[in-house]
LOVEXLO-512699 format. One line per 5 residues: number of its first residue (from 1); their letters; for each residue x, y, z of C-alpha. Coordinates in Angstrom, 2 decimals, always signed. Layout:
BEGIN
NUM) a) X Y Z  ...
This chain:
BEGIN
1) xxxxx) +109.61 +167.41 +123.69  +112.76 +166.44 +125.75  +113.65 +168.80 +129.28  +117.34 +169.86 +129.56  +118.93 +167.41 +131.85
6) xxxxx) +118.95 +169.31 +134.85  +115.40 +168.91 +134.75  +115.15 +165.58 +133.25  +113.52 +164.02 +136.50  +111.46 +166.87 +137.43
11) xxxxx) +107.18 +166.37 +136.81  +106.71 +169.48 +133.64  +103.56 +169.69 +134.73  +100.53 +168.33 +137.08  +97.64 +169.71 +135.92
16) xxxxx) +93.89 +169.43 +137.02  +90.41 +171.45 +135.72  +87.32 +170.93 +136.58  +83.94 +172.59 +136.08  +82.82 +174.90 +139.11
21) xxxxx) +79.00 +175.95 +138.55  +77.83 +172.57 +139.66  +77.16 +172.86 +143.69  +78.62 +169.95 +144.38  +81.78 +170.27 +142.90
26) xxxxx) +82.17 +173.89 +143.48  +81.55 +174.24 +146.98  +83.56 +171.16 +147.78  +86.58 +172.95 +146.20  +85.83 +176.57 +146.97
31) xxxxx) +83.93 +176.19 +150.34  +80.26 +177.51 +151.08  +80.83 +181.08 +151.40  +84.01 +181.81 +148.35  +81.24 +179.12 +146.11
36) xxxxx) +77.99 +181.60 +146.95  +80.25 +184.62 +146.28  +80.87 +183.18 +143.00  +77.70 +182.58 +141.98  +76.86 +185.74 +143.00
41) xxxxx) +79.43 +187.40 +140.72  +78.87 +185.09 +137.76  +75.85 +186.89 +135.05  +73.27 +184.59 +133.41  +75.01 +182.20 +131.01
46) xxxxx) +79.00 +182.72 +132.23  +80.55 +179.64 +133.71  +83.46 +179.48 +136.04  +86.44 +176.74 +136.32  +89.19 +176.06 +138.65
51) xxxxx) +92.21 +175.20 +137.39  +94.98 +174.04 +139.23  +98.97 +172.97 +138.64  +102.15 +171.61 +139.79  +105.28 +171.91 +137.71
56) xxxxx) +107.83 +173.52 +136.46  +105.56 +174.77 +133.69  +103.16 +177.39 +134.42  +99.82 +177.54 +132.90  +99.53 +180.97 +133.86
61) xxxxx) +102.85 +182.15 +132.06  +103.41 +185.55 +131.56  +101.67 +186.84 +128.30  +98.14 +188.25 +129.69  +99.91 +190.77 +131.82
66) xxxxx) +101.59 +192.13 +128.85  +99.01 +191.26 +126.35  +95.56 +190.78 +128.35  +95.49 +187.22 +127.13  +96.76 +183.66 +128.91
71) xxxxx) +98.26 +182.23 +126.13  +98.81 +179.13 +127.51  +95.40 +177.66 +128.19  +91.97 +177.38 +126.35  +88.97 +175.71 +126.20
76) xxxxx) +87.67 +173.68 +123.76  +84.14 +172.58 +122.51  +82.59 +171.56 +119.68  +85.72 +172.76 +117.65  +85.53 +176.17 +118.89
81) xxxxx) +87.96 +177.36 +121.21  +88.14 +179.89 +123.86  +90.53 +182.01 +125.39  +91.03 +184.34 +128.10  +91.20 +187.60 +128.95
86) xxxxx) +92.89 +189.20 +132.29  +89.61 +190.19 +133.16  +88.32 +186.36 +133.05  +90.52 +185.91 +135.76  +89.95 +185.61 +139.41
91) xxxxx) +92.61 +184.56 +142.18  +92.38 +181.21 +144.11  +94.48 +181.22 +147.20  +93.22 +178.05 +148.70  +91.30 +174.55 +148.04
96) xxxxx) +88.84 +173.40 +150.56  +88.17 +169.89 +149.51  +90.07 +167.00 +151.85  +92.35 +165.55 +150.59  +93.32 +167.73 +147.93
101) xxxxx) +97.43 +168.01 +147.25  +98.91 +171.26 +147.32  +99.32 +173.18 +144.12  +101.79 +175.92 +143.10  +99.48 +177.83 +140.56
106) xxxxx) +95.46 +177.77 +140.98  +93.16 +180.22 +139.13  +89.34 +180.48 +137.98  +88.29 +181.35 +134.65  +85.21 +182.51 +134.04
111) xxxxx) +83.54 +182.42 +130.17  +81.07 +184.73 +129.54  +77.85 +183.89 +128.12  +78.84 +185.21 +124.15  +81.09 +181.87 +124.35
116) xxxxx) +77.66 +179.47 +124.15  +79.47 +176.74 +126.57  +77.49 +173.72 +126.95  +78.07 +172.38 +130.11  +76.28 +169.00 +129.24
121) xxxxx) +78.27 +168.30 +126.77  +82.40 +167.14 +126.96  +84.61 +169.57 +126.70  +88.57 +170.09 +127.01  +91.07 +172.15 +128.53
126) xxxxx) +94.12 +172.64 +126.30  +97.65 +173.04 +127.38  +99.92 +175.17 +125.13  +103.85 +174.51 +125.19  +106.18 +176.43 +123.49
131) xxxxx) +110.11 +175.96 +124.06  +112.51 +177.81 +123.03  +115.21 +175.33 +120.67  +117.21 +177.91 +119.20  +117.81 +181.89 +119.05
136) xxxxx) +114.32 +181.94 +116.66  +113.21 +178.53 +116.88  +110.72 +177.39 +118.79  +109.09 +173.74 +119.19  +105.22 +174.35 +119.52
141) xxxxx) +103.13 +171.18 +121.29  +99.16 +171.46 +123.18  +97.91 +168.90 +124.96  +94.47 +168.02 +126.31  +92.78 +167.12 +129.24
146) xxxxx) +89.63 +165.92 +128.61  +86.53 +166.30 +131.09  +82.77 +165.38 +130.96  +80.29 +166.94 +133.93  +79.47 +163.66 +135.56
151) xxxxx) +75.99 +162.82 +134.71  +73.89 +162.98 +138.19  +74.62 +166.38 +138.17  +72.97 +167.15 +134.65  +69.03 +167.69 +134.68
156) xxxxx) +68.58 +167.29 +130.98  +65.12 +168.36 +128.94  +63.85 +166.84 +126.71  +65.53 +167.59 +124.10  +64.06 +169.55 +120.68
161) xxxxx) +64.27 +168.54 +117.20  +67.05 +170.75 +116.46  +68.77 +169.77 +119.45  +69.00 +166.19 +118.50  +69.99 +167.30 +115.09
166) xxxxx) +72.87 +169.31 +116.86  +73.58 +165.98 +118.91  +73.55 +163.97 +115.89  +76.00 +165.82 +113.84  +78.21 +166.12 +117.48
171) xxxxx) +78.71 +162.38 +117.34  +79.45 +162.23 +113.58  +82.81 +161.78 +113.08  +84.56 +165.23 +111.47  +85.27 +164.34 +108.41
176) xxxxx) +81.53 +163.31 +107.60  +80.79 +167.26 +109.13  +83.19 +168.33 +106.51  +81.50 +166.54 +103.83  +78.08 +168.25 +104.83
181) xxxxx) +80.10 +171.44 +105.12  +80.76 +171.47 +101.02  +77.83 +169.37 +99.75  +77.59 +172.22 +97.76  +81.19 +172.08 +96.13
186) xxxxx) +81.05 +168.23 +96.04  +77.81 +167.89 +93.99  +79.30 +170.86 +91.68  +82.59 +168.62 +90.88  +81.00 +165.19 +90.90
191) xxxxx) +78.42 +166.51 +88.03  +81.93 +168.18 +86.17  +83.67 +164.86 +86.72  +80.43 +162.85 +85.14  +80.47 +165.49 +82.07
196) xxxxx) +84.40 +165.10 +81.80  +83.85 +161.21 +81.61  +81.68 +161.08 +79.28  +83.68 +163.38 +76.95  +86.35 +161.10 +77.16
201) xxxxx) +84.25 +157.87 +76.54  +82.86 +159.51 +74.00  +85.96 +161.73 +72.56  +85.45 +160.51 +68.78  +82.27 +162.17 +68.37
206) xxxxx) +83.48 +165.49 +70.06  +86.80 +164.89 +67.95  +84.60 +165.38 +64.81  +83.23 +168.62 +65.59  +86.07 +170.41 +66.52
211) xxxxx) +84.58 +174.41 +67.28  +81.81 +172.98 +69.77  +84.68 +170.38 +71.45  +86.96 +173.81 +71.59  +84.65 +176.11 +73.20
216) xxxxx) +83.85 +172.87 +75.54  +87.25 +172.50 +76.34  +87.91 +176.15 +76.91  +84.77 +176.37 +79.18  +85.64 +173.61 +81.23
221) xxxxx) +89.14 +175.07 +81.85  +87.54 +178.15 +82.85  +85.82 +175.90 +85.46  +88.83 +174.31 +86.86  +90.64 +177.63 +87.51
226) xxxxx) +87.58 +179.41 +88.89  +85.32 +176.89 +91.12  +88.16 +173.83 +91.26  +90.88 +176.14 +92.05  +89.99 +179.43 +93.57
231) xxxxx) +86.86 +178.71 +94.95  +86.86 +175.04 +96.26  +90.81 +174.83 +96.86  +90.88 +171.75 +95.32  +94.89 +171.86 +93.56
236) xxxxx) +96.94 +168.90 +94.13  +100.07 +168.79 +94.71  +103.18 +166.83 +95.18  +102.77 +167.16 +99.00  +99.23 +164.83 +98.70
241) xxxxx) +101.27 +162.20 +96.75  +104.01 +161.86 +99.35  +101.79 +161.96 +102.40  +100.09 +158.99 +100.63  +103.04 +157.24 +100.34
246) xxxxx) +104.26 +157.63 +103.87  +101.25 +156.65 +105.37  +101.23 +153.42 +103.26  +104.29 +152.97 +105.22  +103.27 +154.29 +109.00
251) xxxxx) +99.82 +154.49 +109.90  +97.75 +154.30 +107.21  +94.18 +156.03 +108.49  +91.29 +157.09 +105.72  +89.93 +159.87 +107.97
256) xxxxx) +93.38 +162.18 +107.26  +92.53 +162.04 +103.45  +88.71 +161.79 +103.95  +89.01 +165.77 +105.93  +88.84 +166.90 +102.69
261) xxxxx) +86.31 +166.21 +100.65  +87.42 +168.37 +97.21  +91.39 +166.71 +96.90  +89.61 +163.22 +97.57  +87.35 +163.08 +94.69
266) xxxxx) +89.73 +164.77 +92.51  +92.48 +161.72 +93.38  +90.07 +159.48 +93.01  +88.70 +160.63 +89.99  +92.25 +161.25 +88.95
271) xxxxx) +93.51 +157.70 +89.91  +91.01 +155.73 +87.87  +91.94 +158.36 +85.07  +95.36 +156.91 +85.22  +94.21 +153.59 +84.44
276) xxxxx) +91.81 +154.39 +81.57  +93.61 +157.24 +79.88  +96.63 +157.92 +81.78  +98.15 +161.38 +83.31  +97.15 +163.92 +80.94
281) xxxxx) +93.48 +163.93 +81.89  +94.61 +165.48 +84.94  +96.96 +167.68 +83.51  +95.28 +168.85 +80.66  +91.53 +169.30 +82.57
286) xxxxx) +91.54 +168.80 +86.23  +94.70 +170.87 +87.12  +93.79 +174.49 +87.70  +97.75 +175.91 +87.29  +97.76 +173.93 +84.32
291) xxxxx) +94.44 +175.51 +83.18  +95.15 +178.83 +84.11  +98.56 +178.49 +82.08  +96.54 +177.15 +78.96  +93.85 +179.96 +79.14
296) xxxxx) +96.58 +182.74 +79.13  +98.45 +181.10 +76.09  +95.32 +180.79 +74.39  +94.43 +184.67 +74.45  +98.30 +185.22 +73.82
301) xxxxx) +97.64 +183.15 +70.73  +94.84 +185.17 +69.87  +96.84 +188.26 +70.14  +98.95 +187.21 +67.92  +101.94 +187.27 +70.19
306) xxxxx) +105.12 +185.09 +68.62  +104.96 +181.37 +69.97  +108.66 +180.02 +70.08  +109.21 +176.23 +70.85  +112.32 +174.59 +71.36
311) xxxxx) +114.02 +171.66 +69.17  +112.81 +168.24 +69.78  +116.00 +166.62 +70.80  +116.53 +169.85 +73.92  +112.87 +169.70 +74.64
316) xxxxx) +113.13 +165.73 +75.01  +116.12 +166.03 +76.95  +114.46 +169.22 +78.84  +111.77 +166.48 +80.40  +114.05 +164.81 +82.70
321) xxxxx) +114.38 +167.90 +84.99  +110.93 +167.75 +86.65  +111.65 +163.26 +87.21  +115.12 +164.92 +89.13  +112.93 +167.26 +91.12
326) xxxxx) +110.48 +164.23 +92.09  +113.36 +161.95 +93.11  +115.20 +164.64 +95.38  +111.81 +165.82 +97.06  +110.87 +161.74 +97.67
331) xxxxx) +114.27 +161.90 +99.31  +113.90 +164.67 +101.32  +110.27 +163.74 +102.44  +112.46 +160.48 +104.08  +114.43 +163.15 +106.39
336) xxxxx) +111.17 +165.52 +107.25  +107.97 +165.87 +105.46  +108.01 +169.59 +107.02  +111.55 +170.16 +105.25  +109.87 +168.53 +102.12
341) xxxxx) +106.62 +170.60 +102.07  +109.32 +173.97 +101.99  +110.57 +172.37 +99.16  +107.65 +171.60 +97.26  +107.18 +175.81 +97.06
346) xxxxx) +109.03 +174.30 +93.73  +105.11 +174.56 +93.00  +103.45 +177.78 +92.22  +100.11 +175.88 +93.04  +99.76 +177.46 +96.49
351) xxxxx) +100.48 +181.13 +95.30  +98.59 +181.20 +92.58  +95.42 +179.31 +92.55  +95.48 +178.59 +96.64  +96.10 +181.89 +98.15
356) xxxxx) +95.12 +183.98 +95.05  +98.41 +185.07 +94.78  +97.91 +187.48 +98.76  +101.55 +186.30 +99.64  +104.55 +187.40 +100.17
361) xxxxx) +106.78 +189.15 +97.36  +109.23 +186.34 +95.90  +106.54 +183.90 +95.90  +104.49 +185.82 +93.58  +107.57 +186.88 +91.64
366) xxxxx) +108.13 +183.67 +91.15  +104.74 +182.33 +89.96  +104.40 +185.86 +87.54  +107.66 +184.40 +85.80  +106.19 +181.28 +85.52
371) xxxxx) +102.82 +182.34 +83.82  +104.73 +185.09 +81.70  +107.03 +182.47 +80.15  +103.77 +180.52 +79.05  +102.78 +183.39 +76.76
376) xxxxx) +105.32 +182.88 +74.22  +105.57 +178.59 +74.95  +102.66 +176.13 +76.60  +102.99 +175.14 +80.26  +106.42 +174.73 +80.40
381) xxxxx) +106.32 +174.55 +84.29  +103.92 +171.31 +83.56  +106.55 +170.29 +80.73  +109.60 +170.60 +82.62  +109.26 +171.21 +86.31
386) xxxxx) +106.58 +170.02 +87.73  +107.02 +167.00 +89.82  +103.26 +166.14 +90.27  +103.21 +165.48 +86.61  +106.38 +163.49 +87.15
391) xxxxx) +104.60 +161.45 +89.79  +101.54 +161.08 +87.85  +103.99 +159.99 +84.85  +105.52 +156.95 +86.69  +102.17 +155.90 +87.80
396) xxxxx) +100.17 +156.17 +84.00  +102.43 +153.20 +83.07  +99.36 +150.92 +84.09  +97.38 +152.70 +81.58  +94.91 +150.09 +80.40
401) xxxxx) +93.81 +151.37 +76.93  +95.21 +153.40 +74.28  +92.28 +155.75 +73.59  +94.57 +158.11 +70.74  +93.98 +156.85 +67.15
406) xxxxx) +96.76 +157.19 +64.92  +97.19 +155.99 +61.33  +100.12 +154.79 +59.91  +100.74 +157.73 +58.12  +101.91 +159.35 +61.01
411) xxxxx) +105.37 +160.05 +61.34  +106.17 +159.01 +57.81  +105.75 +161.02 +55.80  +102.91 +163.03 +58.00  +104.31 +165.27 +60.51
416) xxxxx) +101.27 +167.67 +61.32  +100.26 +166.57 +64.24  +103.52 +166.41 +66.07  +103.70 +169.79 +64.55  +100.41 +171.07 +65.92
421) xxxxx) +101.42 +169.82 +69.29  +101.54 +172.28 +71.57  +103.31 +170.70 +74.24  +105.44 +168.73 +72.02  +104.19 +165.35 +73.10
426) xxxxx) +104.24 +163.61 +69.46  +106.90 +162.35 +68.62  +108.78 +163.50 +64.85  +108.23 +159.50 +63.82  +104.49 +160.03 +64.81
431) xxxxx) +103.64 +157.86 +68.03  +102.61 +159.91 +70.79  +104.25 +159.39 +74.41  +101.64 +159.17 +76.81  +104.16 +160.00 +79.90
436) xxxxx) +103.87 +163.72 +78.56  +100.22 +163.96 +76.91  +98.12 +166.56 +77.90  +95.14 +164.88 +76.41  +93.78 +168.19 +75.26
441) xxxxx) +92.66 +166.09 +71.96  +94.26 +168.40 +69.13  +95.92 +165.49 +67.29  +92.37 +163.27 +67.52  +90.14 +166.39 +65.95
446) xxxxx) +93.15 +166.84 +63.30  +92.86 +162.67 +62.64  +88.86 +163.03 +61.78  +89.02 +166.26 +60.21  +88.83 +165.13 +56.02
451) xxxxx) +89.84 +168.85 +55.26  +92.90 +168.94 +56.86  +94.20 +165.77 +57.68  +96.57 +165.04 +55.02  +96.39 +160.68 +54.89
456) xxxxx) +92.59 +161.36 +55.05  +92.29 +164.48 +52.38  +94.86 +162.21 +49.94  +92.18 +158.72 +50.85  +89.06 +161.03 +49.76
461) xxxxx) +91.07 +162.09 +46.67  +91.48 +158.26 +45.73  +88.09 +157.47 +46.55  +86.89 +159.97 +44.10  +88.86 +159.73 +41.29
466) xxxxx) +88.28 +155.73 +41.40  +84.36 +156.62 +40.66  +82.95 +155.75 +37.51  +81.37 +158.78 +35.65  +77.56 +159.69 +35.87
471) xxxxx) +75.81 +158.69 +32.35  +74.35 +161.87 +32.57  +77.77 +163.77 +32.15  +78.39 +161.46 +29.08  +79.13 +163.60 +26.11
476) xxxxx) +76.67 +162.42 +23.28  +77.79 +161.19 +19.78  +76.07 +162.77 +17.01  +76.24 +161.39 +13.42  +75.58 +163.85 +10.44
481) xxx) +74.31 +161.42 +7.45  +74.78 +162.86 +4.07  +71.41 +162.94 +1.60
């Protein structure tokens, strides 16, 4: 944050806190008799601090006389942060201790005892700045001075079990805190993730019974719109993909991606997906939008509402929109990732599976429209604007294994399964393209079912007609001899 130029050599601010119960300190600052009056004042379990500035900036500013609140400084502890009230306010007019330089703005704050400060334990008082850059814009920056009650002035107990415990999980870094947080949510997913892989490993056997693998399928989806989605937050979105590739290309760091525990698995999980099966096992499983879209055609389809699909050659040429989209959101992510995240509302994800759809009126329009279009065609946000699918697209080209069986019926003269196709992914000359599979496994439970797929049903037919008769069907030969 730049100062106009007139001020460009003057100091912002020169700010100093420091912790006043402590005798020492306090009645060096305050003096003997304005330190004992303090005490006096101060109810079992409040604390008081001095804090003290230089500057053109003012701590103080002007918002608690209007609001009751300084808005400009808090503390913080253990995460939780503090504010104050006028009435946590007392006047300092002077400081005692020698040597001390003379400040325009001094003040002590007082928490109360509701606040549970530790006083052995760091803490930090943080500086808010907010400047004014336009007629509505503002730039918002906090800073923090750190501070740590020296430790000859600490008489410490011993401490208790659940103290240490408390300790402990203090000096654990925050993302590991996190991860304790939702052990709950992360051994939920991890067991969904295990049963997912071993459906796919194991997607011929499911193929051939084709009720249990739908009511599996439809289950599961339930799953990843209910607990994935709404209850554990955990939809990706384009924004993930390009703050992964900037910080390849800044400062890569694996705590920022690590601070939440739900997206990680799900990109990892999702990553080595890529390489075994390719995009649509995100898509077509892991992506709650996507599920929730699937799950409302499905009872659409069960209402018998009309299903209308465009031609192949508009619908192929219809896929290039969401590859566009990727390419000019990359761009602007090069400008400002802040500009770029606006621009990724291109996503209903956030609307309707993050914030429930509690937002404000457009949004909501938009992701209604969205969902409504789906009853009469499949996903076709996923099939032709979403750019996450785009991204994940480009990257399934170092799929590793080609999973799909097909015979070489398909295509010629077979077209039922890039008939069945409900996102149009099969191709009229019968190969499938794997950049736009959803992976929901239609085609594979058509390509072992011998009553319906027609190569298969027209095999069987050979098969049987090529047996030899049963002796027992043999029509005897009776000869009539005259006497």
């Amino acid at each position: 944050m730049r100062p106009p130029p007139e001020q460009a050599d003057a100091t912002f601010i020169d700010l100093y806190a420091t912790y006043l119960n402590v005798p020492t300190v306090g009645r060096n600052l305050l003096g003997d008799n304005q330190y004992r009056f303090l005490m006096e004042d101060l109810k079992p379990g409040e604390h008081a601090f001095a804090v003290l500035g230089s500057g053109q900036y003012s701590f103080k500013g002007s918002g608690y006389v209007r609001g009751g609140i300084f808005d400009r400084v808090q503390i913080r502890q253990f995460g939780n942060i503090h504010s104050f009230r006028d009435l946590d306010h007392i006047r300092l007019y002077d400081v005692m201790a020698e040597g001390a330089p003379r400040f325009q703005e001094m003040a002590i704050f007082i928490l109360r005892e509701d606040a549970n400060f530790d006083p052995g334990t760091p803490w930090a008082l943080e500086l808010l700045v907010r400047r004014q850059t336009g007629p509505v814009d503002s730039i918002f920056v906090s800073f923090e001075l750190p501070y740590e009650t020296p430790e000859q002035y600490i008489d410490r107990p011993v401490p208790t079990p659940e103290e240490l415990r408390a300790i402990e999980e203090a000096n654990r870094p925050v993302w590991v805190n996190i991860w304790y947080q939702k052990s709950f949510q992360v051994g939920v997913i991890l067991v969904a993730l295990l049963l997912l892989t071993i459906i796919l490993f194991f997607q011929d056997n499911f193929a051939r019974h084709p009720n249990f693998l739908r009511w599996l399928r439809h289950g599961y989806l339930t799953f990843t719109v209910v607990f994935i989605g709404w209850y554990a937050l955990g939809q990706l979105s384009i924004v993930n993909v390009l703050t992964f590739v900037h910080a390849l290309f800044t400062e890569f760091r694996w705590e920022l991606f690590l601070s939440d525990p739900v997206i990680f698995i799900i990109w990892t999980f999702t990553a080595a997906s890529i390489l075994l099966w390719g995009r649509g096992v995100f898509c077509g499983w892991l992506c709650p939008f996507g599920a929730l879209q699937e799950l409302i055609n499905e009872i659409a389809r069960k209402l018998k509402i009309p299903q209308y699909e465009l031609p192949f050659a508009v619908h192929e040429r219809l896929w290039a929109i969401k590859y566009i989209i990727l390419l000019v959101l990359f761009g602007i992510s090069l400008e400002s990732m802040m500009l770029a995240e606006k621009a990724a509302e291109v996503e209903p994800f956030k609307t309707a599976i993050t914030l429930k759809f509690d937002r404000q009126w457009w949004f909501v329009l938009y992701a209604v429209i969205l969902l409504v279009v789906n009853i009469f065609t499949r996903k076709v946000f996923c099939r032709y604007i979403c750019p996450l699918g785009a991204a994940l697209s480009v990257s399934s080209r170092v799929r590793l294994f080609d999973w799909l069986k097909r015979r070489k019926e398909c295509g010629n003269p077979c077209q039922l399964c890039a008939k069945e196709c409900e996102i149009q992914a099969i191709h009229p000359d019968g190969h499938i393209n794997h950049n736009e599979c959803h992976y929901c496994l239609d085609c594979q439970m058509t390509y072992h079912n011998e009553n319906k797929c027609p190569p298969l049903i027209l095999k069987n037919k050979r098969k049987t007609r090529g047996k030899k008769q049963p002796d027992d069907q043999l029509i005897p030969v009776v000869q009539v001899v005259e006497p």
